[in-house]
C-alpha positions as CSV (number, residue, x, y, z in Angstrom):
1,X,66.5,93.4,95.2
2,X,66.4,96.7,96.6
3,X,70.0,98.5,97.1
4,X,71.0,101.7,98.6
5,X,74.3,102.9,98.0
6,X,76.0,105.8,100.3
7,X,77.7,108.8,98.5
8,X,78.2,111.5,95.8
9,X,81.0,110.9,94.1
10,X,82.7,109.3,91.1
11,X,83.6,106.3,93.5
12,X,79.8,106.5,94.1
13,X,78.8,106.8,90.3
14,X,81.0,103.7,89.0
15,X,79.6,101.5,91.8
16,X,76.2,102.4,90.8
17,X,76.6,102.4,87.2
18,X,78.3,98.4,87.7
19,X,75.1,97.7,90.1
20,X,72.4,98.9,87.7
21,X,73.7,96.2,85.0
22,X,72.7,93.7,86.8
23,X,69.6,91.6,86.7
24,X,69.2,91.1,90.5
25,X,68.8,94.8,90.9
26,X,65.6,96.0,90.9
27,X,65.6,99.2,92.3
28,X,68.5,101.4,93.2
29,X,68.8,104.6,95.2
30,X,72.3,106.5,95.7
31,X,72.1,108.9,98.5
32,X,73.0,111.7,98.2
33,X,74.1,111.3,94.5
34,X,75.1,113.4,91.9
35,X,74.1,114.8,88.5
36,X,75.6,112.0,86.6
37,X,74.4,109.6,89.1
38,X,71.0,110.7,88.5
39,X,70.5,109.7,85.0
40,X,70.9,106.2,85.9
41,X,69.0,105.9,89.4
42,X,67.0,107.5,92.0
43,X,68.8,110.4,93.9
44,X,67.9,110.5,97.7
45,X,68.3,113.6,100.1
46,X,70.4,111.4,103.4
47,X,72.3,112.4,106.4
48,X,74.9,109.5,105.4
49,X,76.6,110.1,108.7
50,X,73.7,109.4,110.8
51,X,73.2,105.8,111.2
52,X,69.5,105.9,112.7
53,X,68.7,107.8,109.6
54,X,69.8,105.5,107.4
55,X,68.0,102.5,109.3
56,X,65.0,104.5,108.9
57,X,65.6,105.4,105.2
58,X,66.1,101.4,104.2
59,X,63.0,100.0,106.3
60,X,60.6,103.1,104.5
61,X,61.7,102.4,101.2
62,X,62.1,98.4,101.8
63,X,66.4,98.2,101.1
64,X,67.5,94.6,100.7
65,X,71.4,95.4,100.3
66,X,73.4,98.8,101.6
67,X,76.8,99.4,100.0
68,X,78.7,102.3,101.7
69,X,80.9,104.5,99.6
70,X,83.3,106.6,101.4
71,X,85.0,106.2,104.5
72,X,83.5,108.7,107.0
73,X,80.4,107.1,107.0
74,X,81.9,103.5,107.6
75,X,84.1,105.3,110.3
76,X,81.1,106.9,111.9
77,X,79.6,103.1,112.3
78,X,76.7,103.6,109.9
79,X,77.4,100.3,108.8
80,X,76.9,98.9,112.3
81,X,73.5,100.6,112.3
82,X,72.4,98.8,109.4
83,X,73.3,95.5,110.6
84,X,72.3,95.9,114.3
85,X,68.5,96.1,111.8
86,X,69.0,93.3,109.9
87,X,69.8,95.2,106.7
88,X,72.5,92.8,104.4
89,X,74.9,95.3,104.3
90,X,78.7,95.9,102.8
91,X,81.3,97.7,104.3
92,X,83.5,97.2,107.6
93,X,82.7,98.0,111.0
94,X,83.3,101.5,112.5
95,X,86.1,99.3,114.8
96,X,87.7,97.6,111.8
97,X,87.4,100.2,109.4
98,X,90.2,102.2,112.2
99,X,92.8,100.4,109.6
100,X,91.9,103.6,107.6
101,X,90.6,105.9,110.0
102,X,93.4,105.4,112.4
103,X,97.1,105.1,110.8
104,X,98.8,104.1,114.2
105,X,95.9,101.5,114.3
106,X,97.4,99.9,111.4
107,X,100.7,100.7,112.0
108,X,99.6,98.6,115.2
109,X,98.3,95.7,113.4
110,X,101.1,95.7,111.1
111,X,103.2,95.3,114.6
112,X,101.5,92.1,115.5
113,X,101.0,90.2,112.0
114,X,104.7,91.0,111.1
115,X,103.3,93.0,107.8
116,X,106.2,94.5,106.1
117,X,105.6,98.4,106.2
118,X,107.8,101.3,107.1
119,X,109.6,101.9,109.9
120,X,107.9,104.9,112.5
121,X,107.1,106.8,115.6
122,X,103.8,108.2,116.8
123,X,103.8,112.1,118.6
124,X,100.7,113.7,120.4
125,X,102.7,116.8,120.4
126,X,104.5,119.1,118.3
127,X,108.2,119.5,119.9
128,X,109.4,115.5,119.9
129,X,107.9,115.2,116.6
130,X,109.8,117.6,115.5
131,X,113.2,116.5,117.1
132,X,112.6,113.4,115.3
133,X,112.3,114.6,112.4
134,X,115.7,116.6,112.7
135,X,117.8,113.6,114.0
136,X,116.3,111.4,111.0
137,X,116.4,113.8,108.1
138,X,114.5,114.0,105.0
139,X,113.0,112.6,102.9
140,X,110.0,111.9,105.1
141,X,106.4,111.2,105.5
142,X,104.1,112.9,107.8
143,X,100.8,111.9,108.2
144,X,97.8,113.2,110.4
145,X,96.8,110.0,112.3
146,X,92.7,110.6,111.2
147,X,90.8,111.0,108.4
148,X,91.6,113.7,106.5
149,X,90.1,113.4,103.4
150,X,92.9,112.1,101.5
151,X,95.0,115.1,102.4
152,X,96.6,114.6,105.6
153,X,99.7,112.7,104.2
154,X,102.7,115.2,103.7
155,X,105.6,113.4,101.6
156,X,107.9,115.9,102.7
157,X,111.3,116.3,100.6
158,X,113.2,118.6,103.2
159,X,113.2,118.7,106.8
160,X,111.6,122.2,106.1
161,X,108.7,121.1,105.0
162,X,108.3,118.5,107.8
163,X,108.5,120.5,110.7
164,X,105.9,122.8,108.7
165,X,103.4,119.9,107.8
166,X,103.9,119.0,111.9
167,X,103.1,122.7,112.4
168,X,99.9,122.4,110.0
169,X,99.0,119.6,112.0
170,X,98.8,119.9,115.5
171,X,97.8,123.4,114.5
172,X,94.4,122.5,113.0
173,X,94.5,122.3,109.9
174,X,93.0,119.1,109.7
175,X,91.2,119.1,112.6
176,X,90.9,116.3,114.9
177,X,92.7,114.3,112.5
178,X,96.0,116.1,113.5
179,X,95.9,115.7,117.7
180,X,98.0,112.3,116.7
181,X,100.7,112.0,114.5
182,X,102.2,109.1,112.6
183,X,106.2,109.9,111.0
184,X,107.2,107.4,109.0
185,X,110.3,106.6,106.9
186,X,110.2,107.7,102.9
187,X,109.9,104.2,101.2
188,X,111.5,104.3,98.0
189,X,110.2,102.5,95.0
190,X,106.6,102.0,92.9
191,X,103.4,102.7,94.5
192,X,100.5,100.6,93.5
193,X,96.9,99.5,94.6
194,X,95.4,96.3,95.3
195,X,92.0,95.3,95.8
196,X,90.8,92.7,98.0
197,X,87.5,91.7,98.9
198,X,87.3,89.8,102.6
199,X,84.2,88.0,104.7
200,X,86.0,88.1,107.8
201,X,87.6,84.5,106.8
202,X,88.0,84.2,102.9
203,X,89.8,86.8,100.7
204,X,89.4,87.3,97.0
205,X,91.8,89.6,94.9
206,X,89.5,91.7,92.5
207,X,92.2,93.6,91.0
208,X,95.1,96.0,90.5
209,X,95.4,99.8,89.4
210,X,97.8,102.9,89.8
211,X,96.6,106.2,90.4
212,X,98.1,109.2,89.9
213,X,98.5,111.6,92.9
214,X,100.1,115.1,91.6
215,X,98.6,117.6,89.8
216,X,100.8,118.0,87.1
217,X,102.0,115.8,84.1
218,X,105.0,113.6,85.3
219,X,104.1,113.2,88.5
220,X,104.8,117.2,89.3
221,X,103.0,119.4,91.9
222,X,101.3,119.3,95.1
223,X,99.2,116.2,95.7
224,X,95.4,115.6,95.4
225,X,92.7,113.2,95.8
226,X,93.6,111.7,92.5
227,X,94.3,113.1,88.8
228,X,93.6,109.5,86.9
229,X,94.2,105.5,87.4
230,X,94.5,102.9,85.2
231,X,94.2,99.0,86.0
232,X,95.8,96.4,85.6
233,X,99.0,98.2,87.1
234,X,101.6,95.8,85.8
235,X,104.3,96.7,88.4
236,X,102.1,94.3,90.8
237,X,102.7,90.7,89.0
238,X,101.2,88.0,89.9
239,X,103.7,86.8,92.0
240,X,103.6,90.4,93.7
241,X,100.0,90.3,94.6
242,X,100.5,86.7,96.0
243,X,103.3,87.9,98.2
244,X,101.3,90.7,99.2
245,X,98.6,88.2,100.1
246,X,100.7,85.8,101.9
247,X,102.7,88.8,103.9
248,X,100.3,91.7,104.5
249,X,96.5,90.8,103.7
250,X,95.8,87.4,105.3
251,X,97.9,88.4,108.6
252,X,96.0,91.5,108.6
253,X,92.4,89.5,108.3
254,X,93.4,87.2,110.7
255,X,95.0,89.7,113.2
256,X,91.3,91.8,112.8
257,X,89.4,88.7,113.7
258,X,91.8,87.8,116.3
259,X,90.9,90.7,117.9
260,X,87.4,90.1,117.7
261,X,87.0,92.6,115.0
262,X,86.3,90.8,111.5
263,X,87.1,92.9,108.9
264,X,84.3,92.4,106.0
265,X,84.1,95.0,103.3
266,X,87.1,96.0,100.5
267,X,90.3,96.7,101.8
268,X,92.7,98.5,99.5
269,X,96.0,97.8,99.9
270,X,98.4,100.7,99.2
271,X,101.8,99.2,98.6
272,X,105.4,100.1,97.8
273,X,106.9,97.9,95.6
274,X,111.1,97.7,95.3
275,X,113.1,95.2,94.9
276,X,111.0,92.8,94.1
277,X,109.0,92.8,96.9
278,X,106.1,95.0,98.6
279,X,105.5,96.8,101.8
280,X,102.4,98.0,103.2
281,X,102.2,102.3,102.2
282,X,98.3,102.3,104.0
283,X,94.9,100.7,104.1
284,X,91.8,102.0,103.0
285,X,88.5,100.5,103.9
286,X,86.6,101.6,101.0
287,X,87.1,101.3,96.9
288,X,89.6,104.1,96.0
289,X,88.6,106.5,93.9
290,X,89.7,107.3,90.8
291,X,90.9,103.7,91.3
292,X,87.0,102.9,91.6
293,X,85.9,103.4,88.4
294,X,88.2,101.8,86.3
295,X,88.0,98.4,88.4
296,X,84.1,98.7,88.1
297,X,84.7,99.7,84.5
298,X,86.3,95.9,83.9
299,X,84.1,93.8,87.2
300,X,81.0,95.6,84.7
301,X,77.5,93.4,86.3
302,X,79.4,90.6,88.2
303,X,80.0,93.4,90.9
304,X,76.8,92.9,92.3
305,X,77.1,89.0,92.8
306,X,80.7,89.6,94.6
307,X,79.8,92.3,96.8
308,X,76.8,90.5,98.0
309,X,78.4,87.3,98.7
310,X,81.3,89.3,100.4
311,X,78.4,90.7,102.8
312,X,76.7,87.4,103.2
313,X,79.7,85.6,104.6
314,X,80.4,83.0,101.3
315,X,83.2,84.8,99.2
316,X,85.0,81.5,99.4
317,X,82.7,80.4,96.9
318,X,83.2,83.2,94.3
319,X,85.8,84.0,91.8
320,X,86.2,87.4,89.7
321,X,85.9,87.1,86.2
322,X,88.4,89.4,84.3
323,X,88.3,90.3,80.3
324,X,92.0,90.6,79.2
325,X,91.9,94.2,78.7
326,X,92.7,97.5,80.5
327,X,90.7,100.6,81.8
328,X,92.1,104.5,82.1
329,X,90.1,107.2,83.5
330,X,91.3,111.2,83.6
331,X,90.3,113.4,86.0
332,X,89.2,116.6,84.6
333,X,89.0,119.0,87.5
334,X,88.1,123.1,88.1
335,X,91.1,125.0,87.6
336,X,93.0,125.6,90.5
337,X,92.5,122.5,92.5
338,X,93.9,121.1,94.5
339,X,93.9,125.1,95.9
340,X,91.2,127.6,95.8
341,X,88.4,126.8,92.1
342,X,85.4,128.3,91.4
343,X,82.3,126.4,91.3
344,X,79.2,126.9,89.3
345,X,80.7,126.6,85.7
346,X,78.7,124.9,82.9
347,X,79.8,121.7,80.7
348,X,78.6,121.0,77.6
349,X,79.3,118.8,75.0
350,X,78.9,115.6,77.5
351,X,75.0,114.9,75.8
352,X,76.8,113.8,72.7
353,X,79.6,111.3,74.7
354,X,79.0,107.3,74.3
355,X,78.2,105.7,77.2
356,X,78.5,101.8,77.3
357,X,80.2,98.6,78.5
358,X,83.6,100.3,76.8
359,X,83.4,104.0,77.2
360,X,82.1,106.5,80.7
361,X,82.3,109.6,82.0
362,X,81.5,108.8,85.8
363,X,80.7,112.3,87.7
364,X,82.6,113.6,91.0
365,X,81.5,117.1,91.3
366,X,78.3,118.0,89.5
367,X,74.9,119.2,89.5
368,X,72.1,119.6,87.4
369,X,70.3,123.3,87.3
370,X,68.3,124.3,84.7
371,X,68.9,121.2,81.6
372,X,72.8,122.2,82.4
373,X,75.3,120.0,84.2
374,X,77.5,122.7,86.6
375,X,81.1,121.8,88.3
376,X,80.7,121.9,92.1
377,X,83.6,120.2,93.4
378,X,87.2,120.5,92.7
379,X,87.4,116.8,90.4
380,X,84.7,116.7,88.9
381,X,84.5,114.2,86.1
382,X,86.1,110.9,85.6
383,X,86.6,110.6,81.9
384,X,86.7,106.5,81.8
385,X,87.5,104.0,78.6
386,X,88.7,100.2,78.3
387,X,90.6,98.9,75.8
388,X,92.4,95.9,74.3
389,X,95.7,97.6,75.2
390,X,96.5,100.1,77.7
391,X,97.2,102.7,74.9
392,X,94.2,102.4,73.3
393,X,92.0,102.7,76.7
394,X,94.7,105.9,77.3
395,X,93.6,107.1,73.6
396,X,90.1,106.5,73.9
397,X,89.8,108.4,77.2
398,X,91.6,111.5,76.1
399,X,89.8,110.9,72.7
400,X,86.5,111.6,74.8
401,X,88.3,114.8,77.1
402,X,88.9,116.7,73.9
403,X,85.0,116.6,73.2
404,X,84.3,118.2,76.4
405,X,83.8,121.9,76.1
406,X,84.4,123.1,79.6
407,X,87.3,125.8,79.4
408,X,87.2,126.3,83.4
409,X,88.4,122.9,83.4
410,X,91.7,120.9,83.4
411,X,93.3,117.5,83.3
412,X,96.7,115.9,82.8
413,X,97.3,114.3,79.8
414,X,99.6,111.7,80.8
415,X,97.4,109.2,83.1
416,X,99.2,105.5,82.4
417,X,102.7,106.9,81.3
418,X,104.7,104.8,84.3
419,X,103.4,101.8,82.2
420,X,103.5,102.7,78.8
C-alpha cells in the first residue's frame, strides 16, 4: 500500500521508521519531513493544514492509508477531508479530537462519564480568574484552553506566578488559545502516559511511558515539549492501566460516540497516579512525542497492521505484541531551549551511529544542506535505544549521545531516573 504520513518531527520520524518495516508498505511519503526522515522515505513539500490539499496530494500520487502526526492538523479537520474522499485514513475527527484541542471540552466529558480528574473552573476573562486563584491558593495549574503547542499549561508554584501566567494568557501570548481559560487544582502524585488505540467501539492498550518535562536533570527548570521518555513506566501496573480503562478511557469512548462523535485514532491518556489509583491530568489525540518513539521503538513492524485495523473499524480483532524489554530516548536540543537557540549549527558524527531494530536516532529539528545535517528547531534529535533492562536501554542511549559531536547542543543525562 501506499501511505502518507503528516509531519516533521521525531513523532513523525519513529512512525515512519516503524511503517517502512513492514511488508504491506510499498511506498511511503512523509510530508513535510525531515532530514532524518529522508533517508528512509520520500519527503513531500504539503500545506498539512489544508485538507483539500491533502485530498489532492493522496488521489495524484494514488495514497491507500493517511496517518496524521500532530494535532493541528487533526484539529483543523484534515482528517475529515480525507475521509469525506474515501481515503482509509487514521486519526480523530476535527470534533473529537476537541478532547485535546479544547481542555474545558474534556473537562466536559470528564463531567458526564464521571472520569476521575481534577477539580476546576473555566474564565473568559482575566479579573475572576484571578480572584480564584487568590481564594484557592497555590500550588495551581493554569492552562490556556487551546492548542498551544505543548506550552500553554503553567504548573504554577505561587499565586505569583498564577496571576502572571493568567496575565500571559488573556494577553496573547498564546494567541487564540488563551481567550478561554481552564484553572485546575495541583494533583499531587506520579505522572504517566498511556496509550490506547480506539475504533470508535473497541479499545486496545499499546503501551505505557514517562516522559520528562523540565529542562534540567532532576526534574529542574522551566518546562518543554519533552527532554526524554522511557516505556514501560512501571508506576502504571497492570492493574493501574485496567482501572484507568475501566474509569477514564471506555467512559470517555462511549461518552464521544454518545454524542455522535466516535472517537477513532490514539488517545493518550495523561494521568496522575497517587494512592493507588489514577486521575485524568489531559488527553491528547495524537502519539506523544518523545513518548512516540520509544513505543514505536518496541511496536517495531506490527505498527502498521494495528493502526490500519484501528482505521478500518476491526481493532477488536487485534492484539499488540510486546518483547519483554524497555526503550529510552534523550532529547538532545540547541542550547537555550526551551528560550531563545540558534539555528543553523552542524552535527557530525551521526554517519557513524547504528541504526537497527535495537538502536535510533529519530530527528525533530533538522535539515540537510550541503552533505551536512543542520539543527533547526529547538529539540532536535531523539537519541533512541532498547534494552533487556531499563539501564541498559538508559546506557546504550547515552552511550550513543557521547558520539555525537555537536557542541551547540545539550541533553540531560538522567532520562529514566524516577524508575531506576
Amino acid at each position: 500500500m501506499n501511505i502518507l504520513i503528516l509531519g516533521s518531527g521525531g513523532r513523525e520520524h519513529a512512525l515512519a521508521w516503524a511503517v517502512q518495516q513492514n511488508p504491506k508498505c510499498d511506498r511511503l511519503i512523509v510530508a513535510p519531513g525531515n532530514a532524518g526522515i529522508a533517508q528512509l522515505a520520500e519527503c513531500a513539500s504539503l500545506d498539512i493544514l489544508d485538507g483539500a490539499a491533502v485530498v489532492t496530494f493522496c488521489e495524484e500520487n494514488a495514497i491507500d492509508f493517511v496517518i496524521v502526526g500532530p494535532e493541528a492538523p487533526l484539529a483543523a479537520g484534515v482528517a475529515d477531508a480525507t475521509r469525506a474522499a474515501g481515503i482509509l485514513t487514521f486519526g480523530p475527527s476535527a470534533e473529537a479530537a476537541r478532547l485535546e484541542a479544547s481542555k474545558a471540552f474534556t473537562k466536559e466529558i470528564c463531567d458526564a462519564c464521571a472520569a476521575p480528574t481534577a477539580a476546576y473552573a473555566r474564565f473568559t476573562e482575566a479579573a475572576p480568574a484571578k480572584d480564584y486563584i487568590r481564594a484557592q491558593g497555590a500550588p495551581i495549574v493554569v492552562k490556556a484552553d487551546g492548542l498551544a503547542a505543548g506550552k500553554g499549561v503553567i504548573v504554577a508554584m505561587t499565586e505569583a506566578e498564577a496571576l502572571d501566567a493568567i496575565d500571559d494568557m488573556f494577553g496573547g501570548e498564546f494567541g487564540a488559545a488563551g481567550a478561554e481559560v481552564v484553572i485546575e487544582e495541583f494533583m499531587q502524585g506520579e505522572e504517566a502516559s498511556f496509550f490506547i488505540l480506539t475504533d470508535g467501539v473497541s479499545a486496545l492498550p499499546i503501551g505505557t511511558a514517562q516522559d520528562h518535562k523540565r529542562v534540567g536533570d532532576g526534574d529542574t527548570g522551566p518546562n518543554t515539549g519533552g527532554m526524554g521518555a522511557y516505556s514501560p513506566a512501571p508506576v502504571l501496573t497492570d492493574a493501574l492501566a485496567q482501572q484507568a480503562m475501566d474509569e477514564i478511557v471506555l467512559p470517555t469512548i462511549r461518552e464521544m460516540s454518545r454524542r455522535g462523535t466516535p472517537y477513532q485514532g490514539v488517545l493518550y491518556a495523561g494521568l496522575m497516579i497517587e494512592n493507588g489509583r489514577s486521575r485524568l491530568v489531559e488527553y491528547n489525540c495524537r502519539f506523544g512525542d518523545p513518548e512516540c518513539q520509544v513505543l514505536m521503538m518496541r511496536l517495531g513492524a506490527q505498527a502498521l497492521d494495528l493502526l490500519q485495523a484501528c482505521a478500518e473499524g476491526r481493532l477488536g480483532e487485534m492484539r499488540a505484541n510486546w518483547a519483554d524489554d524497555h526503550a529510552v530516548t534523550v532529547v538532545m536540543a540547541a542550547r537555550g531551549y526551551p528560550g531563545a537557540y540558534v539555528k543553523g549549527t552542524e552535527i557530525k558524527g551521526l554517519d557513524a551511529l547504528p541504526e537497527d531494530s535495537r538502536n535510533m536516532v529519530f530527528h525533530a529539528g533538522t535539515a540537510a544542506k550541503d552533505g551536512a545535517i543542520l539543527a533547526t528547531g529547538g529539540r532536535v534529535l531523539n537519541v533512541t535505544a532498547r534494552g533487556d533492562s531499563l539501564a541498559e536501554a538508559q546506557a546504550r542511549a547515552y552511550a550513543m549521545v557521547d558520539a555525537i559531536d555537536w557542541p551547540e547542543g545539550f541533553c540531560r543525562r538522567d532520562i529514566g531516573w524516577r524508575a531506576l
